[in-house]
C-alpha positions as CSV (number, residue, x, y, z in Angstrom):
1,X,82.5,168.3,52.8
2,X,81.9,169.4,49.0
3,X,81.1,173.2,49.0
4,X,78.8,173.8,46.2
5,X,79.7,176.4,43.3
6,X,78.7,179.8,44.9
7,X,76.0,181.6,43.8
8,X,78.1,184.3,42.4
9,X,78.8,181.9,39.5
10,X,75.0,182.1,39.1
11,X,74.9,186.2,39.4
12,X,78.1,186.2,36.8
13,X,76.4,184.3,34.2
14,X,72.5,186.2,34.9
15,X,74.5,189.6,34.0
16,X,76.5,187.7,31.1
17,X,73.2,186.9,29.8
18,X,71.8,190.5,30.7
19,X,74.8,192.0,28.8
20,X,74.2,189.9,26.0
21,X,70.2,191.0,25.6
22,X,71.1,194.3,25.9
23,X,73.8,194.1,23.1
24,X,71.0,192.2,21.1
25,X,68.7,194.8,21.1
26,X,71.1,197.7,20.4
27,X,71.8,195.5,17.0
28,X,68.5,194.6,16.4
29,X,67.6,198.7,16.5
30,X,71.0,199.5,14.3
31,X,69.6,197.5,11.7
32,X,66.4,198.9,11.9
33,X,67.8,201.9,11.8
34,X,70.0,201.1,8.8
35,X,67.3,199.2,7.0
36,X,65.3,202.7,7.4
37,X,67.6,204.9,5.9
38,X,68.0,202.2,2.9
39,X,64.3,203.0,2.4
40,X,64.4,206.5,2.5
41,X,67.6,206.7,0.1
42,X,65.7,204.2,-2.5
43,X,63.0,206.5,-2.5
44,X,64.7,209.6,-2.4
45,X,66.8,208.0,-5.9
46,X,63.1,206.6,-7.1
47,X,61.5,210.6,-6.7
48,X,64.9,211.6,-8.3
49,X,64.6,209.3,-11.7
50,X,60.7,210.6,-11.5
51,X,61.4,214.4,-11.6
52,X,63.9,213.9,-14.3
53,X,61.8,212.0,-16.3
54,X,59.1,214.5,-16.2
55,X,61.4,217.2,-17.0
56,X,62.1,215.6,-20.6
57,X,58.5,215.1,-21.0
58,X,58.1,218.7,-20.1
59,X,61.2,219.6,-22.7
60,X,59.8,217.9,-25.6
61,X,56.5,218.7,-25.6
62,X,56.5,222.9,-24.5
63,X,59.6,224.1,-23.3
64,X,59.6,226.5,-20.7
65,X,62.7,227.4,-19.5
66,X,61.6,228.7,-16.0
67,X,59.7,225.3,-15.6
68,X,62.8,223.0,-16.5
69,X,65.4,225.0,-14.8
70,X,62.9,224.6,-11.5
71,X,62.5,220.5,-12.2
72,X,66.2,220.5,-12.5
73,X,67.5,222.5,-9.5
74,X,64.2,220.4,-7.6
75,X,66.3,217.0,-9.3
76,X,69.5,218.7,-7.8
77,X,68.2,218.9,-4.2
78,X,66.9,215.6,-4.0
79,X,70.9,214.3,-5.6
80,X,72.1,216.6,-2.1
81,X,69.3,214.9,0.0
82,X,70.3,211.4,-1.3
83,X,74.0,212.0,-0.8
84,X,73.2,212.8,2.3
85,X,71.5,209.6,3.2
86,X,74.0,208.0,1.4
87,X,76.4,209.1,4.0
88,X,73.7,208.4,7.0
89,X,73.4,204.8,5.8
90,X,77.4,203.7,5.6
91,X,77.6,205.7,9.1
92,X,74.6,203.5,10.3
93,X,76.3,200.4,8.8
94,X,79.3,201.0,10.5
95,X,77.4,201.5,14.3
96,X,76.0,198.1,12.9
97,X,79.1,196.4,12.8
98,X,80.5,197.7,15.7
99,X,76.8,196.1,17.6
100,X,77.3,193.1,15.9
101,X,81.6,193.4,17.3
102,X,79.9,194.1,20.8
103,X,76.9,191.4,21.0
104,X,79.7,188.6,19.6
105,X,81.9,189.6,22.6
106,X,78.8,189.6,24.8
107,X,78.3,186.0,23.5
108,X,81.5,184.8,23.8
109,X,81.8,185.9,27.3
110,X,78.5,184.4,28.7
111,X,79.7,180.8,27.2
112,X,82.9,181.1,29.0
113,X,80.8,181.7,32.5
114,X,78.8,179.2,31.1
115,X,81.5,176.6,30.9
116,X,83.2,178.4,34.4
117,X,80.3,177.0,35.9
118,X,79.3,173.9,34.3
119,X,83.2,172.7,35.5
120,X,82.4,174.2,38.3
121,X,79.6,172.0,38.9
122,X,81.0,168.6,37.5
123,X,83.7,169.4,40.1
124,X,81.2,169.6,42.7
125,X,79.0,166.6,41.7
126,X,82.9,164.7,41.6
127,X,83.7,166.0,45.2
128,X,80.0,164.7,46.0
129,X,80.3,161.7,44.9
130,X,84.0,160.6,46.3
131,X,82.5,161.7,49.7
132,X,79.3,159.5,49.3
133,X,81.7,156.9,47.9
134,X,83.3,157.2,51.1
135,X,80.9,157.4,53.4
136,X,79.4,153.9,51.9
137,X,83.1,152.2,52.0
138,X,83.1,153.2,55.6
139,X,79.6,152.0,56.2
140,X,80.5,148.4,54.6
141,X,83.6,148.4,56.7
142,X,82.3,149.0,60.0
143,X,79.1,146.3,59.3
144,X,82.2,143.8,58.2
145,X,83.9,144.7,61.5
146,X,80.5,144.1,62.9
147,X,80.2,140.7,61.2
148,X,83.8,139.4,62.1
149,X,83.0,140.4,65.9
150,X,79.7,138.6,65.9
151,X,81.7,135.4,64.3
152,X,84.3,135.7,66.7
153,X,81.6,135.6,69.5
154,X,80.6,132.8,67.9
155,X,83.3,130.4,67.3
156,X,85.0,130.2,70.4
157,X,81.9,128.2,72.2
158,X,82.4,125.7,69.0
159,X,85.5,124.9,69.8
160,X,84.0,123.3,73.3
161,X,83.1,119.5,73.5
162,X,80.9,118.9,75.9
């Protein structure tokens, strides 16, 4: 008798699939996460270009020296900041990569359960059929066997002349 693929095969590929959400998720929130710090370092450089274009306006028209030197070291804090982020966002990118690495292994290991148990299955479904195959060469044999008996019932009163 055919024994059908076990239902571990069926547990395998439900974690495979599990493991490969899971990894989908963590890469779906590193590239939020990425995306984020893109946002903030854009504004960061936009405030930047902002604070040193007001300081020349404040240089041409009155010049204060307390007031610049303040815009400027303001202008130098926000570089800091956005080097900072700068970093934060290739570090992010990277934990990106390494997701993407992660869900690509996740994926390929769920479509090798997947084809695990789709050969596991044709096999069975094979097995399956031979054995019905079988069973209905048997079937036709023994109704022949039952035909050739009734014939041979049957021919030797022929044979009589009365």
């Amino acid at each position: 008798m055919a024994r059908r693929p076990s239902a571990h095969f069926d547990t395998l590929l439900r974690i495979r699939k599990r493991q490969e959400d899971i990894r989908a998720r963590a890469l779906a929130l590193a590239r939020r996460e990425v995306q984020r710090a893109e946002q903030e370092l854009a504004a960061l450089e936009t405030r930047q270009r902002e604070i040193l274009e007001e300081a020349g306006k404040r240089a041409t028209k009155r010049f204060d020296a307390i007031e610049i030197r303040l815009y400027y070291q303001y202008e130098r804090y926000l570089a800091r900041l956005a080097d900072e982020k700068s970093a934060q966002a290739i570090e992010l990118r990277a934990q990106e990569q390494k997701r993407r690495a992660e869900l690509e292994d996740a994926m390929k290991q769920r479509h090798i359960t997947e084809k695990l148990l789709a050969r596991k299955r044709r096999i069975y479904l094979e097995e399956v059929r031979k054995e019905d195959q079988a069973f209905a060469d048997e079937t036709a044999a023994n109704y022949a066997a039952i035909a050739r008996a009734a014939a041979r019932r049957v021919k030797p009163n022929a044979g009589l002349i009365l």
